[in-house]
C-alpha positions as CSV (number, residue, x, y, z in Angstrom):
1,X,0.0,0.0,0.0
2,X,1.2,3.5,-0.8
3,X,1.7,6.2,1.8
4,X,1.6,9.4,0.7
5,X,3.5,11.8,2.9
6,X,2.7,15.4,2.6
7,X,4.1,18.9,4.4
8,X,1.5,21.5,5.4
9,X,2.6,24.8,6.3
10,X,0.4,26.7,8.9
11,X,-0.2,29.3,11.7
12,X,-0.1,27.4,15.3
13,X,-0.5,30.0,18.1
14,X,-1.1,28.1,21.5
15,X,-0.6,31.2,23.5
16,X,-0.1,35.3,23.5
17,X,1.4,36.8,26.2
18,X,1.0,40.7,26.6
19,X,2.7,42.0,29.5
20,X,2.1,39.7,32.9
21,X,-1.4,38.6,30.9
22,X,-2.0,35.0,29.9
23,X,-4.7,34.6,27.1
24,X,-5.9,31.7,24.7
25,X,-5.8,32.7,21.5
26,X,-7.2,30.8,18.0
27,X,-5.4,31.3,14.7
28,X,-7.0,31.8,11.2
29,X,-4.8,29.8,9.1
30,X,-4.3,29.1,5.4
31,X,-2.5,25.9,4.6
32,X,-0.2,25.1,1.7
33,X,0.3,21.3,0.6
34,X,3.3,19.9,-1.3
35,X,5.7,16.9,-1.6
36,X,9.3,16.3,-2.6
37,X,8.5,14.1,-5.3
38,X,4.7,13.8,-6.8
39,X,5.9,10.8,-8.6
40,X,5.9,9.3,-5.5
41,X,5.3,11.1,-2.7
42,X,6.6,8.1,0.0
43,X,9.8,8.0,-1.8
44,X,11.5,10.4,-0.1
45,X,9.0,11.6,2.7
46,X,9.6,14.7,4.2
47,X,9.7,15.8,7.7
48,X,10.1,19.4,8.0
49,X,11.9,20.7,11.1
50,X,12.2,24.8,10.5
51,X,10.8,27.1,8.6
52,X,11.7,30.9,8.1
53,X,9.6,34.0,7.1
54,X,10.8,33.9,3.9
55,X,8.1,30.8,3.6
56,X,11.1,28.4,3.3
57,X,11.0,24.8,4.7
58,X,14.0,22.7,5.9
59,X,13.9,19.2,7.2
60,X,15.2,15.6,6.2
61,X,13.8,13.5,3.2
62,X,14.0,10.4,4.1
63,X,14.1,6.8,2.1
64,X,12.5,3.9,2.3
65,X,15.6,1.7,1.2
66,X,19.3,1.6,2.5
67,X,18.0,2.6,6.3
68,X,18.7,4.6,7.8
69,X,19.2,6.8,4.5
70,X,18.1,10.8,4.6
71,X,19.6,13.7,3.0
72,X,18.8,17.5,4.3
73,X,16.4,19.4,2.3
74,X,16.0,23.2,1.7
75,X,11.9,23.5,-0.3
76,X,11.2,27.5,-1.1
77,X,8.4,29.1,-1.4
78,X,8.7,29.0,-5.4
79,X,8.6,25.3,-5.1
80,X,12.6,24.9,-6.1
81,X,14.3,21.9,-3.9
82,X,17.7,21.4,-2.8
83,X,19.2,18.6,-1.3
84,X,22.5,18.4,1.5
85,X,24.4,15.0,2.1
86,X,28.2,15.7,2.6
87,X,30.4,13.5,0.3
88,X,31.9,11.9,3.8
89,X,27.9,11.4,5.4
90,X,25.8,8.0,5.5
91,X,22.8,10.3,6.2
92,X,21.6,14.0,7.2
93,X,19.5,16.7,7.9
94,X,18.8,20.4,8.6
95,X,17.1,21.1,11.8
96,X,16.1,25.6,11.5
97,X,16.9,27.9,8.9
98,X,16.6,32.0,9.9
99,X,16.1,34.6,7.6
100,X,19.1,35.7,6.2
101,X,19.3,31.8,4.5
102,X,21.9,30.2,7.1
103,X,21.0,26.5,8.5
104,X,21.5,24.8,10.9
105,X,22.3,20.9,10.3
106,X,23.9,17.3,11.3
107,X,25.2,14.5,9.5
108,X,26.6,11.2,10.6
109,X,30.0,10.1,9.2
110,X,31.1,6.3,7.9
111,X,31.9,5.5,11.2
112,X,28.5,6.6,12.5
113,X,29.7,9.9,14.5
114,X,27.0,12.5,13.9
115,X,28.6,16.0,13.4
116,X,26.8,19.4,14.1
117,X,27.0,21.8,11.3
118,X,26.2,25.4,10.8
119,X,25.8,26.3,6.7
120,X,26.1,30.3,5.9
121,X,26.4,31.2,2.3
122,X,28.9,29.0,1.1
123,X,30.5,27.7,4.3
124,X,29.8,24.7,6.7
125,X,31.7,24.7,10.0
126,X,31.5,22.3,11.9
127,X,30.1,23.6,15.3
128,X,31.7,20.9,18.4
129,X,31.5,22.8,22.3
130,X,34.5,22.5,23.9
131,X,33.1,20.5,26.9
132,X,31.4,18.2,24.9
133,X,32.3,14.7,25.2
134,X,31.2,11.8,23.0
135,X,30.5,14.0,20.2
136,X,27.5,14.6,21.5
137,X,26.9,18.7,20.7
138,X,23.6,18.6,18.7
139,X,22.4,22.5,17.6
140,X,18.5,23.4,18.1
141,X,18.0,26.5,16.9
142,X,19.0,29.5,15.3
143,X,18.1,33.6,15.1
144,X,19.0,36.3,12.6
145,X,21.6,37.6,14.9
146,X,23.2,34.2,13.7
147,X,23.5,32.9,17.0
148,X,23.2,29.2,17.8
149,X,21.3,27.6,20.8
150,X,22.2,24.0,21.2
151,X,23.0,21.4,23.8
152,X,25.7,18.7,24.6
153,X,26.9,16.2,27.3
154,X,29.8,16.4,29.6
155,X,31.8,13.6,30.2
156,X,29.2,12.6,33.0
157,X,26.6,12.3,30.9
158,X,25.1,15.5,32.2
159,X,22.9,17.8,29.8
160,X,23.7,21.3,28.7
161,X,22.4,23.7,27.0
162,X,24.3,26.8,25.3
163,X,24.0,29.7,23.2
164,X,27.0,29.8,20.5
165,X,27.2,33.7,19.3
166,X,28.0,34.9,15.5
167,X,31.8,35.4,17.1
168,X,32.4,32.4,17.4
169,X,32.0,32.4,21.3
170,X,30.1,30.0,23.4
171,X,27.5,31.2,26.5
172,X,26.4,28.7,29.0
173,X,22.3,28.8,29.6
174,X,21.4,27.1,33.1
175,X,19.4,24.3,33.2
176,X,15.7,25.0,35.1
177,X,16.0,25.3,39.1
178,X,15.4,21.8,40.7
179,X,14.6,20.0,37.5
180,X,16.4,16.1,36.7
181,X,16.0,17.2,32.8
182,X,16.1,20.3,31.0
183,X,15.4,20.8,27.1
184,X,15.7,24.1,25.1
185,X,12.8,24.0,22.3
186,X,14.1,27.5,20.6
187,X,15.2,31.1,21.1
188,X,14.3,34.6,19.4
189,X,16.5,37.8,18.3
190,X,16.3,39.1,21.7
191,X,17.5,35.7,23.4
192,X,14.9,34.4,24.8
193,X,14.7,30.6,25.2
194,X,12.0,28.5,25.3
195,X,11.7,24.8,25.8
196,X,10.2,22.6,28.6
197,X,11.5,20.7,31.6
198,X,10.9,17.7,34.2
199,X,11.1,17.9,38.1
200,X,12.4,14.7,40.0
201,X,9.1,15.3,42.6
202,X,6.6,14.5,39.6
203,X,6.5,10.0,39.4
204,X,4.5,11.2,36.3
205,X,7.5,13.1,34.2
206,X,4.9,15.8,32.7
207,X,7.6,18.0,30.8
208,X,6.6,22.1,31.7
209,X,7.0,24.5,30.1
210,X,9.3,27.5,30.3
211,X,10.4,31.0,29.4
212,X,14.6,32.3,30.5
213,X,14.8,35.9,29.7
214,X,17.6,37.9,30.9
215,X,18.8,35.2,33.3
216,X,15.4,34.5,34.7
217,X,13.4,31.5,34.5
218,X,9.4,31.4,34.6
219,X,7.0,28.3,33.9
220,X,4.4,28.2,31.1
221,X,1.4,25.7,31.5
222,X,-1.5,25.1,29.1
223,X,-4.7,25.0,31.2
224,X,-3.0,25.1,34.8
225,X,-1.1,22.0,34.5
226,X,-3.7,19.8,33.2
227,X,-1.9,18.3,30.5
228,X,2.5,18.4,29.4
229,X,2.7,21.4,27.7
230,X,5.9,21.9,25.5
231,X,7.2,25.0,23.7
232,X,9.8,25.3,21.0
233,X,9.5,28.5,19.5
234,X,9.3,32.7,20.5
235,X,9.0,35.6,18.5
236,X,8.7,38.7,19.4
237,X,6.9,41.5,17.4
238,X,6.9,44.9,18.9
239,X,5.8,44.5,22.1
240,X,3.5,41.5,22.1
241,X,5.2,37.9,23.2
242,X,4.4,35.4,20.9
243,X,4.8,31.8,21.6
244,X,4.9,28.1,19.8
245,X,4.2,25.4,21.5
246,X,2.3,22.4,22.0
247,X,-0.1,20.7,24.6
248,X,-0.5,17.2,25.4
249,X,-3.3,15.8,27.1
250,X,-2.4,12.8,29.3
251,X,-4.8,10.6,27.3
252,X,-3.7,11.4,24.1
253,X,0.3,10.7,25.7
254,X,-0.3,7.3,26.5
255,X,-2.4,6.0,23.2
């Protein structure tokens, strides 16, 4: 039987925050359908991980033979596609893609080491923290200040996440208080991060969500806690707070 795998592009506004007020808010939403390859729209399927306001999608398109087998794909709004695999890669993909054009990216090497990468114009560095240990820096997001949010492990096998500026310099972001697990979903211009998090009190690991603006955390629940809520993106237009995320319901979790 043939699966047909298709990318929709729409508006997804879980919350507005204006000043210290929380409000649910529904978006009106057009939606734009396409495929890598009508011929066959399975073979590669797309899974779309960024998208900038330029209307352009980046993701992986993946294949159905050779697994794992993937390549990193750029689809603009004029419906032109272009493909990433290094010469030296098994498999890859791009992860966010900002305005100016620059991506972020992995790949994973013959020998199965996966690689962070960071592609502006013409030029892919390879992006590795310097306290990361089993080549685990993996990059989230990125902003048109060119700055890079990502994460790694330490050689305990600890979790961190960091901010890697245009400069080439790296800026540590502190996991939230008390919590056994701490995950960055996305930053803006300004640098505020987004993501979620897990305390070691809950026996039911619901993931919270969570806002770290100029070194201070605060906690962003959908409906007071009634379901996980996680956010992974922010952007801020003059001076209303707009954020991305998603909510869970505990049912829907465990189906």
């Amino acid at each position: 039987m043939l699966v047909s795998f298709r990318i929709f592009s729409a508006c997804i506004v879980l919350s507005v925050i204006s000043g210290i007020q929380l409000q649910a808010q529904k978006a009106t939403c057009s939606f734009n359908t396409w495929v890598l390859n009508p011929n066959n729209p399975s073979n590669p399927a797309a899974f779309a991980t960024g998208v900038n306001d330029n209307r352009t999608v980046v993701g992986a398109a993946t294949y159905y033979f050779n697994k794992p087998n993937s390549s990193g794909f750029v689809h603009y709004f004029s419906g032109k596609i272009t493909y990433w695999r290094p010469a030296s890669a098994k498999y890859s993909g791009f992860g966010r893609r900002n305005n100016w054009g620059n991506t972020t990216g992995f790949y994973v090497d013959t020998l199965g080491i996966q690689h962070a990468v960071y592609l502006h114009g013409s030029t892919t560095a390879l992006i590795v923290h310097p306290k990361a240990a089993f080549h685990s820096t993996a990059l989230i997001d990125i902003n048109n200040l060119n700055t890079l949010l990502g994460e790694y492990q330490d050689a305990n096998r600890n979790f961190h996440i960091f901010k890697r500026h245009s400069d080439g310099t790296f800026h540590a972001v502190p996991n939230f208080p008390g919590a056994k697990q701490t995950t960055a979903g996305g930053f803006n211009d300004n640098g505020v991060v987004v993501g979620h998090y897990i305390l070691p009190s809950d026996a039911s690991e619901f993931s919270h969500g969570f806002i770290y603006r100029n070194g201070s955390f605060a906690t962003l629940d959908y409906r007071n806690k009634a379901g996980e809520t996680f956010l992974v993106g922010k952007q801020a237009r003059g001076d209303r707070r707009q954020f991305l995320g998603k909510w869970i319901l505990v049912q829907e979790w465990h189906v």
